[in-house]
C-alpha positions in Angstrom: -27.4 -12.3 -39.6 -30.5 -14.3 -39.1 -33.6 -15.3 -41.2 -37.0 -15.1 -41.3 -38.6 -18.5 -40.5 -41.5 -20.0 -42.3 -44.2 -22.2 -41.3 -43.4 -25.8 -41.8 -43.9 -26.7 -45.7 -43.8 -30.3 -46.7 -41.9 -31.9 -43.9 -39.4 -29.2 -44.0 -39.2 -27.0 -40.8 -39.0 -23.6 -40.2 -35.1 -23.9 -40.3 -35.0 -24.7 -43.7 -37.2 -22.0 -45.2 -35.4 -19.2 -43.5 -33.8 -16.8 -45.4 -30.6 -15.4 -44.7 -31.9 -11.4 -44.8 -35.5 -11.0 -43.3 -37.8 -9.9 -46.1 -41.6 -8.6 -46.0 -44.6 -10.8 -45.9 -46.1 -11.5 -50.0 -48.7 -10.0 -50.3 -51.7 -10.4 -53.1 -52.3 -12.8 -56.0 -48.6 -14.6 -55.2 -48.9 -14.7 -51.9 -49.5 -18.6 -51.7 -46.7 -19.3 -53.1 -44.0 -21.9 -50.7 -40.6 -21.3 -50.5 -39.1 -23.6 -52.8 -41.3 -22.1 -55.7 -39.9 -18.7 -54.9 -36.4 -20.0 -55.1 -36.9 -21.2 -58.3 -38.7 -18.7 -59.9 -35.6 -16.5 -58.6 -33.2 -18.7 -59.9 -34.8 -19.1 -63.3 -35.0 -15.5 -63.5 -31.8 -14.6 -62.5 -29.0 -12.8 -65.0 -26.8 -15.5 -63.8 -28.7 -18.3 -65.3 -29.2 -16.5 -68.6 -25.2 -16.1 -69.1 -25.0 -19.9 -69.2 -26.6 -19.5 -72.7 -23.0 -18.8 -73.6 -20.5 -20.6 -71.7 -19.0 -24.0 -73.2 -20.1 -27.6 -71.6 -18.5 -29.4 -73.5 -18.1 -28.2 -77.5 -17.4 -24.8 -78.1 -20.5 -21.9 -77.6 -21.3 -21.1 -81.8 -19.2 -24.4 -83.2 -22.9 -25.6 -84.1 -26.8 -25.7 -83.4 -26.8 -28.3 -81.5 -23.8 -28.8 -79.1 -25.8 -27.9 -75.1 -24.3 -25.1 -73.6 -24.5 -24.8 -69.6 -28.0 -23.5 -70.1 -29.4 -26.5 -71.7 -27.0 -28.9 -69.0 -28.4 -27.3 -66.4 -32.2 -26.9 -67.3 -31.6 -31.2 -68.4 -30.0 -31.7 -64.8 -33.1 -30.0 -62.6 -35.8 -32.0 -64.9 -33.8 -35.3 -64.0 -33.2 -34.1 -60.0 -36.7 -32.9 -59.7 -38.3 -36.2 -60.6 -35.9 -38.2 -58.6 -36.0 -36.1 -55.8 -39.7 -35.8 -55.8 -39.8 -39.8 -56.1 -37.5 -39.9 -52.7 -39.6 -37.3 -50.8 -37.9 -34.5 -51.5 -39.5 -31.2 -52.3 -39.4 -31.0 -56.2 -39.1 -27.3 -56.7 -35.9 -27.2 -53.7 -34.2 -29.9 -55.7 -34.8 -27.9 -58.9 -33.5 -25.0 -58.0 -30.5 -26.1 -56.4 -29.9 -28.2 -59.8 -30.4 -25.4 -61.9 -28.4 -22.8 -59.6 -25.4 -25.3 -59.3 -23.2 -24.1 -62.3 -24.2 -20.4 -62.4 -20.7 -19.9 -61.0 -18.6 -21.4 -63.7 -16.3 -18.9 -65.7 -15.8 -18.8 -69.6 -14.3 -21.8 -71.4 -15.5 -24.3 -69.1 -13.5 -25.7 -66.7 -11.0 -24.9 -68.7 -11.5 -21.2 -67.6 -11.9 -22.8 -63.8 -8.6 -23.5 -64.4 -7.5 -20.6 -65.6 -9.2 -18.2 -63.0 -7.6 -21.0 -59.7 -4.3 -20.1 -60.6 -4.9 -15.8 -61.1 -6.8 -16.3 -57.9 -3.9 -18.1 -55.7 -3.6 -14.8 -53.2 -7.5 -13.7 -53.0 -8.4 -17.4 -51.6 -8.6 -19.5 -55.2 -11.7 -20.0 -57.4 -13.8 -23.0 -57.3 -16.9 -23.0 -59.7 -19.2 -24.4 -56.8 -17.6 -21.6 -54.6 -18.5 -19.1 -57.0 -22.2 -20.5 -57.8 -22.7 -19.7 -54.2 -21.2 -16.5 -54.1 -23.3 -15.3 -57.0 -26.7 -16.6 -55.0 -25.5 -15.2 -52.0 -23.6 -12.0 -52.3 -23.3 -11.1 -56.4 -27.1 -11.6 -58.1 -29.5 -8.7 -57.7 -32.7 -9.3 -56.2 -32.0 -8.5 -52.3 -29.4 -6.1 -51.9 -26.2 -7.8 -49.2 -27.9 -11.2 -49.7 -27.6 -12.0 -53.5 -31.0 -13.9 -54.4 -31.4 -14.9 -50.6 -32.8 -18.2 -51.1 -33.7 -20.2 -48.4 -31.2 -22.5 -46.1 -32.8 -25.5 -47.4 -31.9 -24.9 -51.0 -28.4 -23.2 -50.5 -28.1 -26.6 -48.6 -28.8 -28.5 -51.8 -26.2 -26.7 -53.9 -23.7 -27.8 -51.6 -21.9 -30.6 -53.3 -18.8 -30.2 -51.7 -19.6 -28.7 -47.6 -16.6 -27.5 -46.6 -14.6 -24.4 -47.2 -11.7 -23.9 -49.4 -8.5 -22.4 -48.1 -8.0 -18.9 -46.6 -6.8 -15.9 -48.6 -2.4 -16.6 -49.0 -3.1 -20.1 -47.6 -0.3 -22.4 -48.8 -3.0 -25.3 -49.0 -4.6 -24.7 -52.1 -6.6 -27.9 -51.9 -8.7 -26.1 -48.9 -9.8 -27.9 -45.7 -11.3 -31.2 -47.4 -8.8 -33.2 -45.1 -11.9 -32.0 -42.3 -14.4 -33.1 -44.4 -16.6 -36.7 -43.1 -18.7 -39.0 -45.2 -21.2 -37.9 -48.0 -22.3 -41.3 -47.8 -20.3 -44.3 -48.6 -21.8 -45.0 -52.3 -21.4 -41.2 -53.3 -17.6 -40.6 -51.4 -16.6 -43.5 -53.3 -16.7 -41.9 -56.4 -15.7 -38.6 -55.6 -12.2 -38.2 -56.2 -12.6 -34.7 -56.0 -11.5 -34.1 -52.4 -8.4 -34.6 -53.3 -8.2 -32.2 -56.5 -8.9 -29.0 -54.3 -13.2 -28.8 -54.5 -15.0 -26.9 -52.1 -18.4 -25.5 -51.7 -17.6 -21.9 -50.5 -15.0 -19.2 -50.1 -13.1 -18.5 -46.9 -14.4 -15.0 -47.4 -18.2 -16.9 -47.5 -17.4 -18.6 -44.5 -20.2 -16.6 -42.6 -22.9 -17.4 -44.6 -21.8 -20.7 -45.2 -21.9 -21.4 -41.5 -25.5 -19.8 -41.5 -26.5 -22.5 -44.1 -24.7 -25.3 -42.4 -26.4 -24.7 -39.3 -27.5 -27.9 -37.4 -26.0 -30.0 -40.1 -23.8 -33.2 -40.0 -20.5 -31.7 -40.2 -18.9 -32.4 -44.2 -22.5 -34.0 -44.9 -24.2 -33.5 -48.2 -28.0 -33.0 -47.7 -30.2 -35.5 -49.2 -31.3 -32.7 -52.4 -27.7 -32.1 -52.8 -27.2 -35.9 -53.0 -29.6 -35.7 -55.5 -28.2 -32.7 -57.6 -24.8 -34.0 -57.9 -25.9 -37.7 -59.1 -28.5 -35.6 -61.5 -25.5 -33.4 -62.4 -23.6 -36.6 -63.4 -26.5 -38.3 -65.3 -27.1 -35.4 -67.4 -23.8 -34.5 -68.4 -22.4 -38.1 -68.9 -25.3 -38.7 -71.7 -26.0 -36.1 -72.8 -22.3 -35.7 -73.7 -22.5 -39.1 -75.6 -25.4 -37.7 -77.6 -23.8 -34.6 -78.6 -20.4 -36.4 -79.4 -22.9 -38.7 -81.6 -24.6 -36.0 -83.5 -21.3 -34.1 -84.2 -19.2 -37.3 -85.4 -16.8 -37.4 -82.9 -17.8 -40.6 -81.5 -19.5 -43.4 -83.7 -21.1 -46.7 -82.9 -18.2 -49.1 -84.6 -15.3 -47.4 -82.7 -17.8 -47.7 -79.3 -17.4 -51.6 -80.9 -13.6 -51.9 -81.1 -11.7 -54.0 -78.1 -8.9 -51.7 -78.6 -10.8 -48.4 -78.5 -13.0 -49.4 -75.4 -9.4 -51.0 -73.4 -9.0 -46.9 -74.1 -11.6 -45.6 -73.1 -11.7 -47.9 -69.6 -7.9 -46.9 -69.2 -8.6 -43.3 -69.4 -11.9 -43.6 -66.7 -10.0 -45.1 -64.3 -7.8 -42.9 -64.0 -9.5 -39.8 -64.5 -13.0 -40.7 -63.1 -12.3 -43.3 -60.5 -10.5 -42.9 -57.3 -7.4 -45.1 -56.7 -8.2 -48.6 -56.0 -11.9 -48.2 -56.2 -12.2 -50.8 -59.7 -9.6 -52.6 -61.8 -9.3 -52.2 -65.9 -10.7 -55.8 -65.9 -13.6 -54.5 -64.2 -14.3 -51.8 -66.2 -13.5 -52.9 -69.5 -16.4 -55.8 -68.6 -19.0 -53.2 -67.4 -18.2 -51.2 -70.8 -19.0 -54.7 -72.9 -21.9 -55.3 -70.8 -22.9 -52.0 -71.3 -22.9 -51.8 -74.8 -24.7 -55.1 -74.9 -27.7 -53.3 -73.8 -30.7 -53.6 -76.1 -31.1 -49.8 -76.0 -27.7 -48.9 -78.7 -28.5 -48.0 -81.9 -26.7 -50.8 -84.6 -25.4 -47.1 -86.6 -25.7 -43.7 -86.5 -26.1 -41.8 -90.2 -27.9 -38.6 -89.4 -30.9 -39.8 -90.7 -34.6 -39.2 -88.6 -35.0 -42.9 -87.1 -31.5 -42.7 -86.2 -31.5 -39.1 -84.2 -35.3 -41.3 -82.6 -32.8 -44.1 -82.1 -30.3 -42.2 -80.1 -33.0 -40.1 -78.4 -34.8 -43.7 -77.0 -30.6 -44.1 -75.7 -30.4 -41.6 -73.6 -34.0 -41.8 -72.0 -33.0 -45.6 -71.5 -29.6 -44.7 -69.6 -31.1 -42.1 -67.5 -34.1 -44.1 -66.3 -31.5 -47.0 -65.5 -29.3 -44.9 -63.8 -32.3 -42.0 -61.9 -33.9 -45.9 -61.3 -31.0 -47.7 -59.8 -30.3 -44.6 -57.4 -34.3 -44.6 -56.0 -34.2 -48.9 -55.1 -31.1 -48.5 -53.6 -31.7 -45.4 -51.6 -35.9 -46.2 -50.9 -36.5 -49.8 -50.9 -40.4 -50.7 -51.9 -41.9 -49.9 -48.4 -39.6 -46.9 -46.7 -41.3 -43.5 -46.0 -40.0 -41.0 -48.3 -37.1 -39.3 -47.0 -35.3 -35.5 -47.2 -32.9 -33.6 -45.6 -30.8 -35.9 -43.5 -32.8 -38.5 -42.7 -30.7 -40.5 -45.5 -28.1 -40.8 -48.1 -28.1 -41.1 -51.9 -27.1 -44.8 -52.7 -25.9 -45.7 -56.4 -25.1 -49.4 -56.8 -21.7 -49.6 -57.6 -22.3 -51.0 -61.5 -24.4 -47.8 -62.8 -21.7 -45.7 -61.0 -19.1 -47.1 -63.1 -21.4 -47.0 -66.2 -21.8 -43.5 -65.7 -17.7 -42.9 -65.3 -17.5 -45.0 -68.6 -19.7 -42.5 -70.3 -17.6 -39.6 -69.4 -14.5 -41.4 -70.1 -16.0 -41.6 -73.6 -16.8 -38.1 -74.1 -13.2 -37.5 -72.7 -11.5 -39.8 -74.8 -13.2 -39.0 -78.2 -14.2 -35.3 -77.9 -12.1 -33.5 -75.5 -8.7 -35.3 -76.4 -9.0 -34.8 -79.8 -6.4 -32.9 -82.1 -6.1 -29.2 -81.6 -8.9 -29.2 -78.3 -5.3 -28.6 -76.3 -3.8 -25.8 -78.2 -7.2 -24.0 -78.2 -7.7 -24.6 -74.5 -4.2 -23.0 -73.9 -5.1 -20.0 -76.0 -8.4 -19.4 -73.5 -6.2 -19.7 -70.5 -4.1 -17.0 -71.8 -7.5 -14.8 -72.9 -8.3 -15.0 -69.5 -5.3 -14.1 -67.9 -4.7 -11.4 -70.3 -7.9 -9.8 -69.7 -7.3 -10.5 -65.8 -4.1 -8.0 -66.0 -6.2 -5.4 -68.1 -8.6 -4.9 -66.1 -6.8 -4.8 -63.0 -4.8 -2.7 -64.9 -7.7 -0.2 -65.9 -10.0 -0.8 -62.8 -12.4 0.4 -61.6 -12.9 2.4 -64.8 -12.8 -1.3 -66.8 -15.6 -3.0 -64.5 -19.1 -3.6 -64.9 -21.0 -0.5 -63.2 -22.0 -3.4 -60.5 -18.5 -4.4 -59.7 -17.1 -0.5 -59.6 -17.8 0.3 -55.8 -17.1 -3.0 -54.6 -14.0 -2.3 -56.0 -13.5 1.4 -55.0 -14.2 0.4 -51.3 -12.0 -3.1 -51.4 -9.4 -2.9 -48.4 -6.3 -4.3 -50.0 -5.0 -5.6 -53.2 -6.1 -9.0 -52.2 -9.9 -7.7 -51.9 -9.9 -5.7 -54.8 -7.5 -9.2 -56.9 -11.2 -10.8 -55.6 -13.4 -8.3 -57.5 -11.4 -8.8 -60.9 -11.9 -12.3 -60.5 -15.8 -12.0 -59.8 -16.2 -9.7 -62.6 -14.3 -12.3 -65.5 -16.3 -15.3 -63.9 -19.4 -13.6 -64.7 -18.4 -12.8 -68.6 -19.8 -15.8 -71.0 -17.5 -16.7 -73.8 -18.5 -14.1 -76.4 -18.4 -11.3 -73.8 -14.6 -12.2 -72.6 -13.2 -12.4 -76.3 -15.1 -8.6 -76.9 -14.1 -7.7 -73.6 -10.0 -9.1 -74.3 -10.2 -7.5 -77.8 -11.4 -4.3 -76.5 -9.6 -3.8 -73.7 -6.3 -5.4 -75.3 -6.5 -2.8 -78.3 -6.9 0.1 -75.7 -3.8 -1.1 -74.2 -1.6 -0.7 -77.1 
């Protein structure tokens, strides 16, 4: 199917700001409006987005006030992409609405649900959280009927963090066709150990659309903006993780402090967050010290006002060094600005492993702690459960919006591919009413 173009807008050409379904001319008071401001305002607007509201980041949805849910993750991740992407040369608004688009896709529980949802998905192609945020854009939101919120190439470009596809439907290889894959750039692709775990950036059953976006790039090359949402993605998670494990207890100042504890914390990033051979625990452990050494900690934490201020001036410290770091490295004082793929995001090496040591914090102190694995087992089994009762039920026990998509699937593979669409789109609350109701019909 072939786009609209669009005059050229800010350096981007008229293959960029196509859409994938022609639409009509604006007309009227918006009708100077670019591209890139429409995608967002359809992104922000979108049902999609809302839902986020109430799926986990990292605590449990209604465990507390403050905990961020994947609203408040993503709305922090497009403020910290748009600035650095607008400091590159990138068009502010594209970055931001790829950043705020890229985990619309994500099921309940996290990627704990992800997981969940791969393995009920193993004969309909798998399920991939990035896959599905482009499914949603593309085929699932309403705005333009067939085409999902038919953004433009340029910003389905920049939500493509991983651009391949994943396996076809009964395909044995369930880590997809990475193995095709080329450079993201060398800094980036050196910290992405996620090739190897099965990520990719679109369903076999996208494939067309997918090739419509990729068209005239760099085979298995991130854009620049997508460059720039993942390392945003990173930035805002990893610290804003810390905080919220800060605020809630979970992780304090003097056990941040203790040799043994931070040995722990390096063991468990290396071999969670770093690929093989990239850094040695003697490494690490040294960037975690000299880390911590940073003039920016707090000396305690007790709840009190100057401490939240204190732990507030942390994180703005850490993402400047790290949004910072990425801009030097990547646009030396002097170099035009840059988009598209007319360069790569570079991260030196130190603030990459600061940012791995971060998450190996969170994952250490908050999502290892007692009882987070017995409850994580339990939401698997919700979501399997409610996978088997509505398949059981359908298309009576879809959505009104899933119903015909079901009713005019082809085979049980098509129709296995609806079910899955319709649980990734529930938000915590809504799969426990949804497993309680259906569950208690059932019996």
């Amino acid at each position: 199917m072939a786009g609209n173009s669009a005059a050229d807008h800010g350096g981007y050409d008229s293959l960029a700001t196509a859409r994938w379904a022609p639409e009509p001319s604006k007309t009227g008071a918006g009708s100077g409006r670019g591209p890139f401001v429409r995608d967002r305002a359809r992104v922000l607007h979108s049902a999609a987005l809302r839902r986020l509201a109430a799926k986990t980041q990292v605590v449990a949805v209604g465990s507390g006030d403050f905990p961020r849910t994947r609203l408040t993750h993503s709305l922090e991740c497009a403020q910290i992409g748009r600035e650095l992407g607008a400091a590159l040369g990138c068009d502010p608004d594209l970055v931001d609405a790829a950043c705020l688009a890229h985990d619309m896709g994500h099921p309940p529980f996290g990627h704990n649900g992800e997981v969940a949802l791969a393995n009920l998905a193993t004969g309909c192609g798998g399920f991939e959280g990035n896959a599905q945020s482009l499914r949603l854009v593309t085929r699932l939101e309403a705005k333009v009927l067939g085409a999902g919120l038919n953004l433009t190439r340029a910003t389905l470009d920049g939500m493509l963090k991983y651009p391949w596809t994943g396996p076809a439907p009964d395909a044995p290889d369930a880590a997809g066709s990475a193995g095709s894959a080329g450079s993201a750039g060398l800094s980036g692709d050196e910290m992405q150990p996620d090739r190897a775990a099965g990520k990719y950036g679109a369903y076999a059953d996208d494939a067309a659309v997918f090739s419509w976006i990729r068209e005239g790039a760099p085979a298995g090359q991130s854009c620049l903006e997508a460059q720039v949402m993942d390392w945003a993605d990173d930035v805002a998670y990893s610290v804003h993780d810390l905080e919220d494990g800060l605020h809630a207890g979970l992780v304090t100042l003097p056990q941040l402090r203790d040799p043994a504890d931070r040995l722990a914390v390096a063991d468990l990033t290396m071999s969670a967050y770093c690929p093989p051979g990239f850094t040695s625990l003697g490494e690490l452990t040294e960037t975690f010290i000299r880390l911590l050494e940073l003039d920016c900690w707090p000396r305690e934490f007790d709840g009190s006002i100057s401490a939240a201020a204190a732990v507030k001036n942390l994180t703005s410290v850490l993402i400047e060094r790290f949004c910072s770091a990425a801009e030097r490295e990547t646009m030396p004082a002097g170099h035009p600005p840059v988009r598209r793929y007319a360069a790569s995001l570079a991260v030196p090496r130190q603030q990459r492993l600061e940012c791995a040591l971060l998450k190996g914090v969170t994952a250490h102190y908050v999502m290892s702690r007692p009882g987070v694995a017995a409850a994580q087992a339990r939401e698997r089994e919700v979501i399997l459960e409610l996978a088997e009762a509505v398949l059981a039920g359908a298309p009576a026990t879809l959505d009104p919006m899933f119903q015909p998509q079901f009713e005019s699937a082809q085979d049980d593979r098509a129709r296995l591919r609806v079910v899955v669409d319709q649980i990734a789109s529930l938000t915590d609350t809504s799969a426990l009413a949804w497993h309680r109701r259906l569950r208690s019909a059932g019996t």
